[in-house]
C-alpha positions in Angstrom: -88.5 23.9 126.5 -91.1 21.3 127.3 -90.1 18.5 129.7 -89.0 15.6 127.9 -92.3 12.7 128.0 -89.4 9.6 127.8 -86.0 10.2 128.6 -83.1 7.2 127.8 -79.2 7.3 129.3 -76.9 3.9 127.9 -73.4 3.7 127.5 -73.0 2.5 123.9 -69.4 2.5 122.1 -67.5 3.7 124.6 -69.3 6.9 125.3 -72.4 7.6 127.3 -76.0 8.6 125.5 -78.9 10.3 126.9 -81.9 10.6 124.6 -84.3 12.5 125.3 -88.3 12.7 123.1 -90.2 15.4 124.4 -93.4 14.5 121.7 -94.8 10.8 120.6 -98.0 9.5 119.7 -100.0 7.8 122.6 -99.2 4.2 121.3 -95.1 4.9 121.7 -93.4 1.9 123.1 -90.1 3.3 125.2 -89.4 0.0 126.0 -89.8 -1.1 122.4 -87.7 1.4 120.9 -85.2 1.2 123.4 -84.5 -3.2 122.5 -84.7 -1.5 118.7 -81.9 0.9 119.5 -79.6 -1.3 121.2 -80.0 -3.9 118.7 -79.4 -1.3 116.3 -76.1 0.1 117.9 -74.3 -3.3 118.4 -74.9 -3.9 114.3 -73.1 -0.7 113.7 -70.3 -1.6 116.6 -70.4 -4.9 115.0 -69.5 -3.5 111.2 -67.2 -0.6 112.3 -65.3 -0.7 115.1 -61.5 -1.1 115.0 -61.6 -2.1 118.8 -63.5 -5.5 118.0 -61.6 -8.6 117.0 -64.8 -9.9 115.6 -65.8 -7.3 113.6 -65.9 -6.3 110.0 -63.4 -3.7 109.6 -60.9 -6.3 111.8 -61.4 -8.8 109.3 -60.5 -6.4 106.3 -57.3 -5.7 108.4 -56.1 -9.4 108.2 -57.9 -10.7 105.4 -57.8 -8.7 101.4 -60.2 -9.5 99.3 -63.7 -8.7 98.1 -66.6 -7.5 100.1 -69.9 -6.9 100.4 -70.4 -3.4 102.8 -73.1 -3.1 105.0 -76.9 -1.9 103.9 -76.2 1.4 105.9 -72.4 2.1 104.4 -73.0 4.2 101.3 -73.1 7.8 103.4 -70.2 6.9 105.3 -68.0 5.6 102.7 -69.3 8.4 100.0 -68.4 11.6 102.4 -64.5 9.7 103.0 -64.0 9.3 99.9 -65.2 13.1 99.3 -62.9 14.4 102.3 -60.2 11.8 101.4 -59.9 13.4 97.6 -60.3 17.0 99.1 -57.5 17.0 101.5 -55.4 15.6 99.2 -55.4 12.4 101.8 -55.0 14.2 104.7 -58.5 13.1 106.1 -58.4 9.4 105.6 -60.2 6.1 106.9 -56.5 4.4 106.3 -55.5 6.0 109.4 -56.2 3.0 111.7 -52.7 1.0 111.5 -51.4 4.6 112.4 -53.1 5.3 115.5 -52.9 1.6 116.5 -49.2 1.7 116.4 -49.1 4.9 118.3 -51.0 3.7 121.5 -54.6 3.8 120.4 -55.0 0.2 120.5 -57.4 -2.2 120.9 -56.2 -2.4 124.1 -56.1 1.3 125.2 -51.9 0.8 125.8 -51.4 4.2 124.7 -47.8 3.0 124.2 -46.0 3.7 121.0 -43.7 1.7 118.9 -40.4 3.7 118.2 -40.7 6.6 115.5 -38.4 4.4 112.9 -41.1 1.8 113.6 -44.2 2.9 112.6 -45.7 2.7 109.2 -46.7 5.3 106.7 -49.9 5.5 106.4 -51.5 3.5 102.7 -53.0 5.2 100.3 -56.4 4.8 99.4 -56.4 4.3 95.7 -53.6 1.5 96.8 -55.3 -0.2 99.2 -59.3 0.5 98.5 -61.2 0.1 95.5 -64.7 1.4 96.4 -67.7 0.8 94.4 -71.1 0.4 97.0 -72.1 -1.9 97.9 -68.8 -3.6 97.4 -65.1 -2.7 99.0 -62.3 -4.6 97.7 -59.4 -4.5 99.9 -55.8 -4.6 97.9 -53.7 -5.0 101.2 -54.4 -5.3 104.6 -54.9 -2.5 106.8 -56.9 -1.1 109.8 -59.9 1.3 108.9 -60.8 3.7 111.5 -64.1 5.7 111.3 -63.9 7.8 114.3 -64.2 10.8 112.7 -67.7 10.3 111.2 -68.8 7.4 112.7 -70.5 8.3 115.9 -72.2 11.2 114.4 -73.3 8.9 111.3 -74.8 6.7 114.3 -76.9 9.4 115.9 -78.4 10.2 112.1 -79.2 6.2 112.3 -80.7 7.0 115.8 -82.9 10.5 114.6 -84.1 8.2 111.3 -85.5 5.3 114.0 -87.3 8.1 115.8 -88.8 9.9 113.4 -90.2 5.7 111.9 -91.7 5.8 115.8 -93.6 8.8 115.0 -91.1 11.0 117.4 -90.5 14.5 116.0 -89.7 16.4 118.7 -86.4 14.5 120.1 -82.4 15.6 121.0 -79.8 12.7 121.1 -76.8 13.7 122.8 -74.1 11.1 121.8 -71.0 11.6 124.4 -71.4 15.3 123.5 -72.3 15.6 119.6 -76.2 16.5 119.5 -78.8 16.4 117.4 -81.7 18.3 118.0 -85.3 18.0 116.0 -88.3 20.1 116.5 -91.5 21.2 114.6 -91.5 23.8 116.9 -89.8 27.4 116.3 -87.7 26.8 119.7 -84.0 26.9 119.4 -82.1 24.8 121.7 -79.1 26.6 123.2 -75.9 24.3 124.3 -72.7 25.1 126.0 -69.2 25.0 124.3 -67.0 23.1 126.6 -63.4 25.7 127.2 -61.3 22.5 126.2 -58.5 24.2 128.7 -60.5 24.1 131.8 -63.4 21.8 131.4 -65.3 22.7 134.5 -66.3 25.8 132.1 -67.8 27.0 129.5 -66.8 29.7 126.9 -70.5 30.6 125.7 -74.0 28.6 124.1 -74.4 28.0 120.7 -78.5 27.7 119.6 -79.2 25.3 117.2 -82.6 24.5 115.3 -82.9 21.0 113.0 -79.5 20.5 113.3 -76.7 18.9 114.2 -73.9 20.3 117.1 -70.9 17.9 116.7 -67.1 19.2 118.5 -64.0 17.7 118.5 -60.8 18.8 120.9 -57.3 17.1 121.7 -57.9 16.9 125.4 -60.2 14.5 125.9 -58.2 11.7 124.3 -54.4 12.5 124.7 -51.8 10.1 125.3 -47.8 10.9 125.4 -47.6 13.6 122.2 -50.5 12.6 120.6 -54.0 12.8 120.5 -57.3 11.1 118.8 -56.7 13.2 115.7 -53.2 12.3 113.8 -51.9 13.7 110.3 -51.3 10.8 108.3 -48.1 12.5 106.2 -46.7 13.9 109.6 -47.7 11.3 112.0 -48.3 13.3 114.5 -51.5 15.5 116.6 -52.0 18.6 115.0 -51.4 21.5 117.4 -52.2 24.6 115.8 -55.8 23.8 116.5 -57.2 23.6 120.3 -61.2 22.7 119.7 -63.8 23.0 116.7 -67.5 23.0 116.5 -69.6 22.4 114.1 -73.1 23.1 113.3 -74.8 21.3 110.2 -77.9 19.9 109.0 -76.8 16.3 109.5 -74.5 14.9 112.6 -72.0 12.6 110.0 -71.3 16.5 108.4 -70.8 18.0 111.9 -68.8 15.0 112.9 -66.6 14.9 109.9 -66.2 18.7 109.4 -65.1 18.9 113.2 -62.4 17.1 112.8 -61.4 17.9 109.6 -61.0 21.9 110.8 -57.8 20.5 112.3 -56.3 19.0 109.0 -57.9 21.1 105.8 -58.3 24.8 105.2 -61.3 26.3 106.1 -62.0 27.1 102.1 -61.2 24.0 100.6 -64.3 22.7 102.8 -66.4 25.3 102.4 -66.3 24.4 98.6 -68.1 21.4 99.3 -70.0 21.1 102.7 -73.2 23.4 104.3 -72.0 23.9 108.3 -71.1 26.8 110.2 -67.7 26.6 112.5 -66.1 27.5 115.3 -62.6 27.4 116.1 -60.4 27.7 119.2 -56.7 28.1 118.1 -53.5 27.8 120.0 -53.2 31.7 120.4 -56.5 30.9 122.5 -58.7 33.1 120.1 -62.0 31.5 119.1 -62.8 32.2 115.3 -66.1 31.4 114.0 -68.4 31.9 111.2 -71.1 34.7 110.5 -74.2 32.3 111.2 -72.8 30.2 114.2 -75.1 31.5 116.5 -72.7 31.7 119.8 -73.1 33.8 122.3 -69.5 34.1 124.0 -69.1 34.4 128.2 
């Protein structure tokens, strides 16, 4: 591959992004795009994020009523809903108040309230009735999108390149990538062993798509992790990692962390992404077209 003709690196919602455009037209402004981006990413941070006291999902928490959603909400809000009804409520943006209450705070305590104390998680057709552009919120409670959300943002990001007249470009949110190319080049990237993570287990090649993965070591606290099961209220453990290849990032993003709460079939009813999977037995199962070669 090419080397990259502008190359960006920010920390942006808590995870560090490296953008890097390897074609633009000779009137490309780096600098331009680069105000356009941040301006961009504190919006999103400013609708969405659970961590903010200030935002918009913190004043759903504390105040019901009727609202107006964001411009950019639709795709976010239409594939919960889709995965919400799917799993039978298993994958769920009502799983805020949960993880809050066991450590994943606001705060970053990662210091749970007693078992008898925490709540069970609301339903959705209680607590949300969904109609874009308007959410009305029936009672309060804490909306967490961190299952979707970062790769919805780099679909945000690929869109504002391709308006700059980029084509060739790879974001790499904090390890979910999307790559873009008129070229026939695949780009190859390493799957990260999630029990030693100094290695890899082998490269996937993606082309016009979306890498997203998801594993319960990077964010693990006392016996949880990032991903909880809203009727258990606990991690899953009989998944290690997934990955997921698809043609947007929000699919790969969702889909990854679904693999640890919905059978494989029930999503392959709906969704267009090819999977890997590293279970607790430590063997990696993966689909015919995930293009992996293994170490």
């Amino acid at each position: 591959m090419q080397p990259a003709q502008h190359h960006l690196v920010f920390e942006a919602i808590g995870t560090l992004w490296s953008i890097d455009i390897f074609t633009s037209k000779p009137s490309f402004d780096i600098a331009q795009l680069d105000t356009q981006l941040h301006t961009r990413i504190a919006q999103f941070d400013t609708d969405y994020s659970r961590f903010r006291s200030d935002s918009l999902v913190m004043k759903m928490a504390h105040q019901p009523g009727k609202y107006t959603l964001p411009a950019d909400a639709q795709p976010l809000f239409d594939l919960y809903f889709k995965l919400y009804t799917l799993s039978e409520g298993a994958f769920t943006p009502l799983i805020g108040n949960l993880l809050d209450q066991t450590g994943y705070d606001a705060t970053y305590s990662f210091e749970s309230l007693p078992a008898e104390e925490i709540q069970t998680v609301p339903r959705w057709e209680n607590t949300l009735i969904y109609a874009f552009p308007h959410l009305e919120m029936l009672q309060p409670a804490i909306l967490d999108f961190g299952a979707a959300g970062k790769g919805y943002l780099i679909d945000v990001i690929a869109e504002m390149l391709r308006q700059n007249d980029c084509q060739d470009f790879t974001i790499d949110g904090g390890g979910d990538i999307f790559h873009a190319t008129v070229s026939s080049s695949d780009l190859e990237i390493g799957l990260e062993n999630p029990l030693n993570t100094k290695e890899v287990i082998g490269t996937v090649a993606i082309h016009n798509q979306s890498l997203c993965a998801s594993a319960g070591n990077r964010r693990k606290w006392l016996k949880y992790h990032h991903i909880l099961n809203p009727y258990t209220k606990t991690s899953p453990t009989t998944v290690i990692a997934s990955w997921v290849v698809a043609p947007t990032a929000l699919v790969a993003d969702a889909i990854a962390t679904a693999l640890f709460l919905v059978p494989l079939s029930k999503l392959k009813q709906i969704f267009e992404f090819e999977h890997a999977v590293l279970t607790a037995d430590q063997r990696l199962h993966y689909s015919d077209n995930f293009r992996v070669k293994l170490y």
